[in-house]
C-alpha positions in Angstrom: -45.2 87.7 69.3 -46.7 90.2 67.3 -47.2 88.1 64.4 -49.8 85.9 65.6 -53.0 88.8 65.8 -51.6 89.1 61.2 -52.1 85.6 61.3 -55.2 85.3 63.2 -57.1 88.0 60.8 -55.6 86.4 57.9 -57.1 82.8 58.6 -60.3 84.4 59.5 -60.6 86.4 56.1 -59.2 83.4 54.3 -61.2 80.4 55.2 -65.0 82.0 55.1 -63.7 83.6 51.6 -62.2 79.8 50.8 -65.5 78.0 51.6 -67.7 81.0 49.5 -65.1 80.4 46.3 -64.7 76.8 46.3 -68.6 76.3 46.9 -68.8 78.3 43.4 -66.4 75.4 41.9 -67.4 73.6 39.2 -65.1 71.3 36.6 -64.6 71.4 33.0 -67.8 69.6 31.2 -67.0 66.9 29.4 -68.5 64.0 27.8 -68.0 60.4 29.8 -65.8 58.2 28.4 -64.0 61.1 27.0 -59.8 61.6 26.5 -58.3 65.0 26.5 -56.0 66.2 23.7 -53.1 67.3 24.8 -50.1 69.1 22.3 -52.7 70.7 20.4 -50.2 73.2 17.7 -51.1 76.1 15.1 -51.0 75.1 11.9 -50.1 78.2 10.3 -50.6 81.9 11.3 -53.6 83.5 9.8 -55.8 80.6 9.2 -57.9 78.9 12.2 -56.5 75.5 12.3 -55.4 73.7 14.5 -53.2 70.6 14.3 -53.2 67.1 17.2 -50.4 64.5 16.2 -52.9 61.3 17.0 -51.5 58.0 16.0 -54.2 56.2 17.5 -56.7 54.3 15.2 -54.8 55.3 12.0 -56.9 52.4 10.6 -60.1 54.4 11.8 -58.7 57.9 10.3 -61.0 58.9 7.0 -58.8 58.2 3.4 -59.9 59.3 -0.1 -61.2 55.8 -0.6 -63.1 56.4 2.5 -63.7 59.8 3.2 -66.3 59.6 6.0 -64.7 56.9 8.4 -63.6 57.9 11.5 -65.8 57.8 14.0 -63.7 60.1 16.3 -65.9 62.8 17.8 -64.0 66.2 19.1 -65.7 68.2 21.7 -65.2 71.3 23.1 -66.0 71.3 26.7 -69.1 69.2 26.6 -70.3 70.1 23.8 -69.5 68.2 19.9 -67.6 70.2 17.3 -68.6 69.6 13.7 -68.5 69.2 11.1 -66.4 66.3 10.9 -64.7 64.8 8.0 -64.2 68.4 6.3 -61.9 69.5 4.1 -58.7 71.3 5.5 -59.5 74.5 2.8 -62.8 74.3 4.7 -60.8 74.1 8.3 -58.7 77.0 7.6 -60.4 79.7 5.9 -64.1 78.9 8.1 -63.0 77.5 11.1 -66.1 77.0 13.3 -65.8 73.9 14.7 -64.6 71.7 11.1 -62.6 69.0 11.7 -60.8 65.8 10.1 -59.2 63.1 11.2 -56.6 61.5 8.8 -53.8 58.8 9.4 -51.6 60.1 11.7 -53.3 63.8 12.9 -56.8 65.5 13.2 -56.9 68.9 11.9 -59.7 71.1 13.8 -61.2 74.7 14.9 -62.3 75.9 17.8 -66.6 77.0 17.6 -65.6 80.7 17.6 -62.7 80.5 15.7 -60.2 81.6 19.2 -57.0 79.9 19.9 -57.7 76.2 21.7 -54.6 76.9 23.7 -55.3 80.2 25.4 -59.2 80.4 25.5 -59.7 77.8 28.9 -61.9 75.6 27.3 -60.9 71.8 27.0 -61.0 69.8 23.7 -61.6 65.8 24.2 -62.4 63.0 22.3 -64.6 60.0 21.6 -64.9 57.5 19.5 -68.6 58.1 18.3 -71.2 60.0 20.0 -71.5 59.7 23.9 -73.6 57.8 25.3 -78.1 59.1 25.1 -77.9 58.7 28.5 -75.2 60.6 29.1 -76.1 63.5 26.5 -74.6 66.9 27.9 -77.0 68.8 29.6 
């Protein structure tokens, strides 16, 4: 069979190369306790916002009576976006990590302004900040 010698090399390249790469392996950061947003949309083309259709505490979300009440925190990878409870002129035309959350939707940026869908970095949520003793490193 001459198949079995292609075989033979090709398991001995593969599994030393396998156990150098998936030594190197590390996950996503993110903060405990946090849920990832998933559906995230553009808003419009030529502005840096970013739209997540989040029903969840609608009573949290921030109103015009109350324009600093949610307590959701975004992050990307581990680390918190911010400012929250900005304006969406402010979420469009800077970008940089604004955000809102309002009945229904939170409106955000990514921290340099690139497309949350195509940059590999993962966008979660909290409600407040995590946990002191789980601050990310």
């Amino acid at each position: 069979m001459r198949l079995t010698p292609t075989i033979i090399l090709a398991l001995a390249i593969w599994f030393p190369l396998a156990a150098i790469v998936g030594s190197r392996y590390e996950p996503v950061p993110r903060p405990p306790g946090a849920y990832s947003f998933v559906g995230i949309e553009k808003h419009a083309e030529g502005e840096f916002m970013y739209v997540i259709h989040f029903d969840r505490y609608s009573k949290l979300a921030d109103t015009p009576e109350e324009p600093t009440r949610s307590p959701i925190m975004i992050y990307e990878n581990d680390r918190p976006l911010g400012p929250a409870h900005s304006t969406t002129a402010d979420i469009k035309s800077l970008g940089l990590g604004h955000y809102i959350h309002v009945e229904g939707v939170i409106y955000f940026s990514t921290s340099d302004n690139t497309d949350p869908r195509t940059n590999g970095r993962q966008y979660s949520w909290t409600i407040g900040p995590a946990k002191p003793d789980h601050a990310p490193r």
